[in-house]
C-alpha positions in Angstrom: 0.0 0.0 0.0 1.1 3.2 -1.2 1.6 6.2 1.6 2.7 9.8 0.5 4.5 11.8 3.0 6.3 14.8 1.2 8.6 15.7 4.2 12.2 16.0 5.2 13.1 12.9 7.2 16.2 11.6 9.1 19.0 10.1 7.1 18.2 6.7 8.1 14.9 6.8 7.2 15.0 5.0 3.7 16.8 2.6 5.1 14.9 1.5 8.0 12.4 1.7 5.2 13.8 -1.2 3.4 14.7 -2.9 6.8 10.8 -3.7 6.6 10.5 -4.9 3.3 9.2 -1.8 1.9 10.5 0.3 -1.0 11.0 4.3 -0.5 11.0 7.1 -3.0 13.3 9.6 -2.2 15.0 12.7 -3.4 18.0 15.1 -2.4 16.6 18.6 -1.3 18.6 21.2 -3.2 20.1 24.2 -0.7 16.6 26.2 -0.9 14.2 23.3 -0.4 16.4 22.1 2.1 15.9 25.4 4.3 12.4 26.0 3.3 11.8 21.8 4.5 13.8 22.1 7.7 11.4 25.4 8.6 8.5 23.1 7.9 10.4 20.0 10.2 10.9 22.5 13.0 7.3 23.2 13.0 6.0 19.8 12.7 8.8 18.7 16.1 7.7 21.8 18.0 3.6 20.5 17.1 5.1 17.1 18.3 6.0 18.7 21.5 3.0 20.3 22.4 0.7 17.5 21.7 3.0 14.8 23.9 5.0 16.7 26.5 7.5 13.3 25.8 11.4 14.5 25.8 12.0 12.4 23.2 9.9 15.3 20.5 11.9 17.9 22.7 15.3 16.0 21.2 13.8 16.2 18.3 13.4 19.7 18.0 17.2 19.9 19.3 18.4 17.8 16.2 16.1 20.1 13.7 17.6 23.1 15.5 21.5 21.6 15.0 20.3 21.1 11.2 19.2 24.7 10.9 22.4 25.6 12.5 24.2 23.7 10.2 22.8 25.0 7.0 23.6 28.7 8.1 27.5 28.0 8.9 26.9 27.8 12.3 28.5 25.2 14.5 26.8 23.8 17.9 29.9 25.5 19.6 28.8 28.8 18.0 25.2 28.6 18.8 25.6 27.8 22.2 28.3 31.0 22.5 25.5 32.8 20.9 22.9 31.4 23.4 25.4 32.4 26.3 25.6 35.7 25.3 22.0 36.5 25.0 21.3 34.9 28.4 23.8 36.9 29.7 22.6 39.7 28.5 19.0 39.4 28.8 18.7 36.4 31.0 17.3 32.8 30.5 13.7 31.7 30.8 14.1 29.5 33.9 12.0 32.3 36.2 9.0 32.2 34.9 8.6 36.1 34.3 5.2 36.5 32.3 5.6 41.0 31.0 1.6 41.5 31.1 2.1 45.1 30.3 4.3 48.6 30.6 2.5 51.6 31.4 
C-alpha cells in the first residue's frame, strides 16, 4: 500500500524503510528546499512537542535546530556561545517572568 508523505526525514529513514520490506521514493533537497523543509520539520517537532510533552519530540526539536544551525554556517559551539551571550545579556527563561504590560 502506497503512503505519500512529502517531508524532510532523518537520514536513516530510507533505510529503515527497506529494513521492513518496503521500497522508499526519495530525493536530495537542493540548498533552498532544504531550508524551506527544515522550517517546515521545526514546525511539525515543535507540534510534536506540544501535543505529547514526551522529551523524546523535545530532542527532536534539538536535532532540527542543530540542522538549521548547520545549513547557516553555524557550529553547535557557535550557537551555544551565541545562546550564552544573550542569556547573559538578557537572561534565560528559567523564572517564569510573564511581562503582562508597561504603562
Amino acid at each position: 500500500m502506497t503512503q505519500t508523505y512529502d517531508k524532510l526525514v532523518r537520514d536513516r529513514i530510507p533505510v529503515i524503510i527497506e529494513e521492513n520490506d518496503e521500497r522508499p521514493v526519495t530525493h536530495i533537497a537542493d540548498e533552498g528546499e532544504y531550508e524551506r523543509r527544515l522550517a517546515e520539520k521545526l514546525d511539525e517537532e515543535v507540534t510534536e512537542f506540544h501535543e505529547s510533552g514526551e522529551s523524546a519530540e523535545l530532542a527532536d526539536v534539538l536535532e532540527v535546530v542543530y540542522a538549521l544551525a548547520d545549513s547557516n554556517g553555524l557550529t553547535r559551539a557557535e550557537l551555544e556561545r551565541i545562546r550564552a551571550e544573550k542569556a547573559d545579556e538578557r537572561g534565560g527563561f528559567t523564572d517564569g517572568v510573564v511581562l503582562e504590560r508597561v504603562e
